[in-house]
N, C-alpha and C positions, 0 to 999 in steps of 0.2 A: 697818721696820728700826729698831734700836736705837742711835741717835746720840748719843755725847759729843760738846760744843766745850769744851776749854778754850781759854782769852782769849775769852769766850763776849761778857765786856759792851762792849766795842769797838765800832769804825764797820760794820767786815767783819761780827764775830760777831752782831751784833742781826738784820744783814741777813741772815745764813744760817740761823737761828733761822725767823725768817719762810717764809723761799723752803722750809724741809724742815719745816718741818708743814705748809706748805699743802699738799706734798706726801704727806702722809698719814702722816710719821717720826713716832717716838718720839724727840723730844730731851731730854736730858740737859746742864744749861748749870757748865759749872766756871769760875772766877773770884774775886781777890781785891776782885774791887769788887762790887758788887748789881746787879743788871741793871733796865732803866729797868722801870718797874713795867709798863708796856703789855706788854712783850716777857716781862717775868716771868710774867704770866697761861698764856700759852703752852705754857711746855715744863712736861714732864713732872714733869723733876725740878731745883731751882736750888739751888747748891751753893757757898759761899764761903768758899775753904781759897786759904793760897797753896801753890802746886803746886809750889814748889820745893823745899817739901820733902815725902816723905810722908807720909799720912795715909787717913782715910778713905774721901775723894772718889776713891781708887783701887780702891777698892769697884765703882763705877760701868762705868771704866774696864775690867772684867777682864768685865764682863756685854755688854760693846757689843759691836755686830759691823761700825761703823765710829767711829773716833775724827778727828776732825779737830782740829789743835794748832795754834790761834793764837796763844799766849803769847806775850808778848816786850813788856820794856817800850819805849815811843814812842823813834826816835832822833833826833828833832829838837829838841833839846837840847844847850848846849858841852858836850863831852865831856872832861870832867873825870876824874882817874882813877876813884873813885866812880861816874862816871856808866856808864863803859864797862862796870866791873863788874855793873853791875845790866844794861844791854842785854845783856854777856855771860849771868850766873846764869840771869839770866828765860828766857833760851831754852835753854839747855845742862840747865841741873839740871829744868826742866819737860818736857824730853823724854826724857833719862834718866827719871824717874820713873813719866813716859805708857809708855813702855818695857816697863819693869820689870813692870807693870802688868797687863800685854795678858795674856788667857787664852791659854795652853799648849796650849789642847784643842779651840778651836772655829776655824774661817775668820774672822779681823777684818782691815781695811782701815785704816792710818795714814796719813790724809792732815796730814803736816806742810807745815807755814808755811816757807818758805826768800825767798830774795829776788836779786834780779837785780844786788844788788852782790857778788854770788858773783864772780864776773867780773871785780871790780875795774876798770879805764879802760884800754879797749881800743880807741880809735880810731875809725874805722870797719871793724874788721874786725864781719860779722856773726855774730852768736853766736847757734849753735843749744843744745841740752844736753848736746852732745858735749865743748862748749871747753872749755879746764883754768880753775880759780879762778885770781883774781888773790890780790894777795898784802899786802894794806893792810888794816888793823881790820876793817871789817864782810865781808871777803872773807874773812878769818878766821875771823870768828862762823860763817859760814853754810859752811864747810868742816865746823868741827866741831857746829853746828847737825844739819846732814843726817848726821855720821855716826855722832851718837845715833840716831837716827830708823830709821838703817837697818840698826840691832843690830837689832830687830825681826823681820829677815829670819830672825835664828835660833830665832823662836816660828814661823816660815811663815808671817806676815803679809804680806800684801803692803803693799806702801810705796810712796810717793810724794809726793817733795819738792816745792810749789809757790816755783817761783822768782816772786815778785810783781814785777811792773814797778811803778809810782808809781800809787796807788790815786786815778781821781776820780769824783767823784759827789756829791750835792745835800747840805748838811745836815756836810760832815766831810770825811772824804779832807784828801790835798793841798792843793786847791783852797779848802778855809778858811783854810789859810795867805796863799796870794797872793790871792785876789778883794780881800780889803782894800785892799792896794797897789795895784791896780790901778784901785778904785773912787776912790782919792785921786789918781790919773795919777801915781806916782811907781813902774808897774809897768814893768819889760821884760827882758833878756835877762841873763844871770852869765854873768860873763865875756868870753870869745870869740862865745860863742850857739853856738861849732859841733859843741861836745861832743852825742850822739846821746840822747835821754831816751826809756826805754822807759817806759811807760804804760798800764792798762787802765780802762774804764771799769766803772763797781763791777755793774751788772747784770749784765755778761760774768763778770767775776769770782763772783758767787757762781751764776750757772750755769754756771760753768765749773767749780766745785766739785762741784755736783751730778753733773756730767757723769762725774767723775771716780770719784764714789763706787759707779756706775752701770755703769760699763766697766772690767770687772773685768781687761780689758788691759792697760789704761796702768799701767808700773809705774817706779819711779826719777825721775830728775830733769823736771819738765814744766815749761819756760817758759810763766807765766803774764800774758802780754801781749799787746797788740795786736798785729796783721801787720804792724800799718805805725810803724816808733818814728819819730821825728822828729828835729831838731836842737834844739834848744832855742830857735836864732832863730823858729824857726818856730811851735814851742809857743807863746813870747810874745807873737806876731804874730796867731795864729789866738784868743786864750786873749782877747786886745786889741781884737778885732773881733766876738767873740759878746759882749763888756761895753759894744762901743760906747766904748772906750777906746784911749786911745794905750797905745803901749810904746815908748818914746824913751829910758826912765831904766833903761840898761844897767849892772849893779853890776859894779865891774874886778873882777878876779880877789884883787888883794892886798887891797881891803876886805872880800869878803866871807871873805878866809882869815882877815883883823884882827880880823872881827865873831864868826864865826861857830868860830874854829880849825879842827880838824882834821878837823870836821862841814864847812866852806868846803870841803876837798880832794873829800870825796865829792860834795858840788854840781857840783862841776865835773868828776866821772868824764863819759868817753862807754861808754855802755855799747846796742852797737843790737843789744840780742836781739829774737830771733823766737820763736813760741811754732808750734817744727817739731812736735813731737811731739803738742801737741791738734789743731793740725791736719788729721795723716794719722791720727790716730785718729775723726775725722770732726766736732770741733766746730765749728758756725758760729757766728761772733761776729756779736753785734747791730748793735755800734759797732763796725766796724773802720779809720774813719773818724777823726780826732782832730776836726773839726770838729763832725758829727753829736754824739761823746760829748759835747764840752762844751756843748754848747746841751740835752744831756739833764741836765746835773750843774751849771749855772748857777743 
């Protein structure tokens, strides 16, 4: 099969690069950065255009007969007006343009990037792909995120949004952010700890891509996370005992809104989705554990 990734040189993208030519794909890697050289060897073909606007590398695009769309710049960053506008552009105007793109004439598959702050902070209510978005900045993005993505429907592509929970795994992910904090004992719980954190571990995740490209079924929004989300007390707790570490240094809610702004509020969403839809579609997760993942992504 013929594979575009745009946001190709990412944590995700190098990994799904790997995982689909061992599989015997033709990948195609699209990217404003250069992909590490190990992983460059790889694919087919490596391409470095920014996708937000067009050009060229839509060339590639219109030959595939699966695109998967990671673009989007990193949102763990204050979110300045500038900043938001580039988290917005990066994903809105790169999938318009994957869009636009897509052959008229043959069967292709769009697996876009979406994310489980689609939901916004919902308590404990559990969230399958049926729930409405919530209604704060990144629950925004990924409204109209996914509803570029599912213009596509009108070339007959089939499409499907991957909602991500909190990517971890060895090397990157999430967990290069906090290991630090924790290897200094100044790690533990934001906030209350009760707010619910969805989560996958990154080999579920890029086989859970594959799965998707694979099963010409699944089609629309697919919760991409663990079965089991947790509370965040409990992340800390478990995150604190695969390090051999305490978690005592609880950050309140008003420092980390003072540290971090508006990026603090989404820290603090609960969002306990379930990932219904790969499941009755028949994937089985490696990790569905949070303890097993983290002692694979330590």
């Amino acid at each position: 099969m013929n594979i575009v990734i745009t946001g190709s040189s990412g944590y995700v993208g190098s990994l799904l690069i790997d995982a689909l030519v061992e599989k015997g794909h033709s990948v195609t890697a699209v990217d404003m950065a250069p992909l590490p050289q190990q992983i460059d060897t790889r694919v087919s073909r490596s391409i470095q255009a920014d996708t937000t606007n067009p050009g060229d590398w839509q060339d590639e695009v219109r030959k595939a007969d699966a695109v998967v769309n990671l673009t989007g710049k990193n949102i763990f960053s204050r979110w300045t007006k500038k900043t938001k506008k580039l988290i917005y552009d990066s994903r809105i105007l790169t999938t318009g343009n994957v869009v636009d793109a897509l052959s008229d004439s043959k069967p292709v598959s769009l697996i876009s990037t979406s994310a489980a702050g689609y939901y916004g902070d919902c308590g404990d209510e559990i969230l399958d792909e049926s729930k409405d978005a919530g209604d704060d900045f990144l629950a925004r993005v990924c409204v109209d995120w996914e509803k570029e993505a599912f213009k596509a429907r009108t070339k007959n592509a089939r499409v499907v949004c991957t909602r991500f929970g909190v990517v971890l795994g060895p090397n990157g992910g999430a967990l290069s952010k906090m290991i630090p904090a924790y290897r200094m004992f100044v790690g533990g719980p934001l906030g209350s700890g009760q707010q619910w954190f969805p989560w996958v571990q990154i080999e579920d995740l890029v086989n859970a891509i594959r799965f998707i490209i694979d099963t010409d079924e699944i089609e629309g929004p697919v919760n991409l996370c663990s079965p089991n989300p947790v509370r965040n007390n409990e992340f800390s707790k478990t995150l604190a005992n695969v390090l051999n570490r305490p978690a005592f240094f609880r950050v309140p809610a008003f420092m980390l809104r003072l540290a971090a702004g508006e990026l603090g509020d989404l820290l603090l969403n609960s969002q306990r989705a379930v990932p219904s839809r790969l499941v009755s579609s028949g994937y089985s997760f490696k990790y569905p554990g949070l303890s097993e993942a983290l002692e694979a992504s330590v």
